[in-house]
N, C-alpha and C positions, 0 to 999 in steps of 0.2 A: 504493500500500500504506500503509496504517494505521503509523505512528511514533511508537508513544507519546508524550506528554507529561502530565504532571498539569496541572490546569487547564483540558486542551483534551482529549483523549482520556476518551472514555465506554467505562466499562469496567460488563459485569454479571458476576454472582458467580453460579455454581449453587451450590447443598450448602453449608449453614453447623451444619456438625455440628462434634467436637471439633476438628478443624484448620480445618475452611475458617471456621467464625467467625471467629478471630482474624487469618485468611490477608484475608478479606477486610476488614477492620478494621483492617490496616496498609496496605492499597490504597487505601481510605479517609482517613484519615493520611497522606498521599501526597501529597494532592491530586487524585485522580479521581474525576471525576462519577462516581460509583456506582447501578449498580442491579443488586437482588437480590433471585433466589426461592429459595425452601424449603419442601421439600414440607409439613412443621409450620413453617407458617405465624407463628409466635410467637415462634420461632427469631431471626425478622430484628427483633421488637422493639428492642431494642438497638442496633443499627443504625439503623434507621429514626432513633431518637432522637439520634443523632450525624451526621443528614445525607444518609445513604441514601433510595433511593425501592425499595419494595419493589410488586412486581408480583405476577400471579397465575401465569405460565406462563414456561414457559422460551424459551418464541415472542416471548413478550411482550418479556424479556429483552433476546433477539438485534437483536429492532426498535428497541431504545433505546439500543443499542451500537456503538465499532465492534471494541473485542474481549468475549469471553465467555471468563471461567473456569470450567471446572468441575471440582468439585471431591465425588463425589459416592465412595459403597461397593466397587460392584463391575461387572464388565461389562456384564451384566444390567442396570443404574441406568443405564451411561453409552450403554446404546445407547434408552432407554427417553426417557432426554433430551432426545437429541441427533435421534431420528428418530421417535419415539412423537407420538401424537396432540400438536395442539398442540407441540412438539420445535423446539429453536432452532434446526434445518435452514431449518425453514418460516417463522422469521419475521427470518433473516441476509438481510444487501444481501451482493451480489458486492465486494469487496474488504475484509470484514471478515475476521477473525481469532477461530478457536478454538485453546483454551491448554487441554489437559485434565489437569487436577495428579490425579488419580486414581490407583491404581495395580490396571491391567486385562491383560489379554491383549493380549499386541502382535501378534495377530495382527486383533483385531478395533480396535486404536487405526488401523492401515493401510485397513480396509474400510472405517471410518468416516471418516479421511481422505481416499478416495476419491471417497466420498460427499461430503465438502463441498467439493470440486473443482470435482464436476461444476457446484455452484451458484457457484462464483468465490469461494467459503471455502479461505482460508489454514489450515493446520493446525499445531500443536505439539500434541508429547506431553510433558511435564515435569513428571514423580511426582518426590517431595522426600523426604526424611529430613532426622527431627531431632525428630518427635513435636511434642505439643503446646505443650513451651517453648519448640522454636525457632519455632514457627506465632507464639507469641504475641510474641518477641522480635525476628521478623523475620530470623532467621542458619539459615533450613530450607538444607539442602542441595540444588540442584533439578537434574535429570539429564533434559537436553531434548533431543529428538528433532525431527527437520524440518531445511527449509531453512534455508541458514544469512543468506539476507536477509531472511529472515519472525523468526527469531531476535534475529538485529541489532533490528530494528524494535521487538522484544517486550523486550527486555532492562531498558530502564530501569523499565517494567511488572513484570517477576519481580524487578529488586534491591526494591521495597520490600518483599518477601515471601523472601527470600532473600541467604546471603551468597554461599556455595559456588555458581555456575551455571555448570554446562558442557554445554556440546554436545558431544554425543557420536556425533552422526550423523544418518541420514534416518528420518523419521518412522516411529515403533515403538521406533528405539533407547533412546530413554530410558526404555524401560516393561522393554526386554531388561535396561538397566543396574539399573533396581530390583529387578527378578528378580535380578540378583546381588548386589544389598545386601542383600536381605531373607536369601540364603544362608547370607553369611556372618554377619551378626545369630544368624539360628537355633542355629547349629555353634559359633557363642561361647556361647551360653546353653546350650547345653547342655556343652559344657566345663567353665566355671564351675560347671554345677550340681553334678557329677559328681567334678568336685576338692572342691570344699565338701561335697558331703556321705559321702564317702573319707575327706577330714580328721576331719571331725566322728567317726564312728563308729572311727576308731582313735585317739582323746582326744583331740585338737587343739583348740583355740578355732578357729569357723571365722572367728573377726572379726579372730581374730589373723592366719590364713592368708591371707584377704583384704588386711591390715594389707600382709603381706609380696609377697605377689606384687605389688601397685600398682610396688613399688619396680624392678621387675623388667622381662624381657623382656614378662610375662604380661599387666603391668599393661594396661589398657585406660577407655577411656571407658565399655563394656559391665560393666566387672570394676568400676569405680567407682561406680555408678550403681547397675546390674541387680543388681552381687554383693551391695550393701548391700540392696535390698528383700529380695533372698533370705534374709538373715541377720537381718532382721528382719520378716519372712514380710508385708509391707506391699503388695499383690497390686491396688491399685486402682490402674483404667490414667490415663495410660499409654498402652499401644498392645495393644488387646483380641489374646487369645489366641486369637480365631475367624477375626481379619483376616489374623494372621500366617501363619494353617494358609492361608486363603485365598492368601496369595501365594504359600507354597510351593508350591501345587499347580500354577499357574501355572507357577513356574519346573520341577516336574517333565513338566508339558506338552511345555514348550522341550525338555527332555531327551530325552523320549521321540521328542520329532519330528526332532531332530537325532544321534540317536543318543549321546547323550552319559551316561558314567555317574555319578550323582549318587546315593550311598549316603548322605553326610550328608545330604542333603537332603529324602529319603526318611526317616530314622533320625526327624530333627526334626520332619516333618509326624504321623509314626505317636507321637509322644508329644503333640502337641500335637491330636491325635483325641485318644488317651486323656483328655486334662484336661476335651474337649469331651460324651466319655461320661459325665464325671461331674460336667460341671455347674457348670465350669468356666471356659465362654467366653468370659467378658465380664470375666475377669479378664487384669490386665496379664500380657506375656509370659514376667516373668520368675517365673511361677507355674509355669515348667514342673522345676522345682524338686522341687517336691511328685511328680511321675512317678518322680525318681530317690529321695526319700525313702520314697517306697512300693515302690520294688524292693530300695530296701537295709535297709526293714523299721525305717527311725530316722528323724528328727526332728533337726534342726538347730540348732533353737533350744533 
């Protein structure tokens, strides 16, 4: 089995959009032989130029490696990758290693694990939080699924792209465990939005309100951060309002199949359609703000 090292271990990158650029860019910075595709191709300029060897196919990829990140939208992308024509299935040696940082359906991270079994492909699933500062500072949070000696092996590989890395279980759990970060993310946003703008409409400063809850049980990284764009209506992502709806629906997936009842979860997805009805989706998540300012008929700022 493949044991990371910088210097010695060939690592390829998929998806260098707003997180996997700079994810792979600290891999890079690392010390790993790097190679990377992207499907706009001009993407990996940048790259290329600090060292990288950039390829045509995600086949191409896996044959120059012996682990693969990918890092790509949604389940549809990561199965399109991974087993679609040309697909880094087809051009993986047996004892290599996929790491898929993505965050998909854990029901298809399993199928597709299965699938590179059959070929003598090692699997992780390990979706992150932390957004694009932590992508670019290297301290993402990563929540990894699989064995836990394919993990060992992969670990010095994920610290240069992460501070936080836990294993959390057999492969899928980490996609199950972002299913629950992305919940509780939503259910604070909309919290916050909903205090903020209650305060505001019965005269409050809401920067004051914000001021005071920091100090408080309330305070949060989300309250810190999100509460300020809210209060000063500053809606570029960030983390697009279309991705977010995208996980949640995933996590009401899990719900529905396991019988489990998720009314915040549900409450956050049916506002953040709304934003997407109006045009909305490419804005940061804490633009679900504007939902609760258009039901309370005011304005925040």
């Amino acid at each position: 089995m493949m044991v990371a090292e910088p210097r010695t271990t060939k690592v390829g990158f998929i998806g260098l959009g707003l997180m996997g650029l700079p994810m792979a860019r600290n891999v890079l910075r690392a010390g790993y032989q790097l190679t990377v595709y992207n499907r706009t191709a001009a993407k990996a300029a940048a790259l290329v130029a600090e060292g990288a060897r950039q390829v045509t196919s995600p086949a191409e990829v896996a044959q120059r490696s012996d682990a693969v990140v990918t890092m790509v939208t949604d389940s549809p992308d990561v199965l399109e990758v991974v087993e679609g024509e040309h697909g880094l299935l087809g051009g993986a040696s047996s004892g290599s290693t996929w790491i898929d940082m993505s965050t998909i359906s854990p029901d298809v991270t399993r199928r597709l694990g299965a699938a590179a079994a059959d070929r003598g492909v090692e699997a992780l699933d390990a979706p992150v939080s932390g957004g694009p500062p932590g992508a670019e500072a290297g301290t993402l949070s990563i929540m990894v699924g699989g064995k836990q000696e394919v993990f060992d092996a992969c670990l010095p590989l994920l610290e240069a792209m992460g501070k936080t890395i836990v294993r959390v279980g057999d492969l899928g759990s980490g996609q199950v465990t972002k299913a629950c970060n992305q919940v509780v993310i939503a259910a604070t946003l909309a919290g916050i939005a909903e205090a903020l703008v209650m305060g505001a409409k019965a005269g409050v400063d809401p920067a004051l309100i914000r001021q005071a809850l920091m100090g408080g049980y309330a305070g949060s990284r989300l309250l810190e951060v999100h509460g300020e764009r809210m209060i000063q209506h500053t809606f570029a992502p960030g983390f697009f309002v279309r991705l977010h709806n995208k996980d949640l629906h995933i996590a009401l997936q899990m719900a529905r199949s396991l019988s489990v009842s998720a009314p915040m979860t549900a409450l956050a997805a049916q506002h953040f359609n709304a934003l997407i009805a109006d045009g909305d989706g490419e804005l940061d998540n804490s633009a679900m703000l504007k939902v609760y300012e258009r039901l309370a008929k005011t304005s925040i700022d």
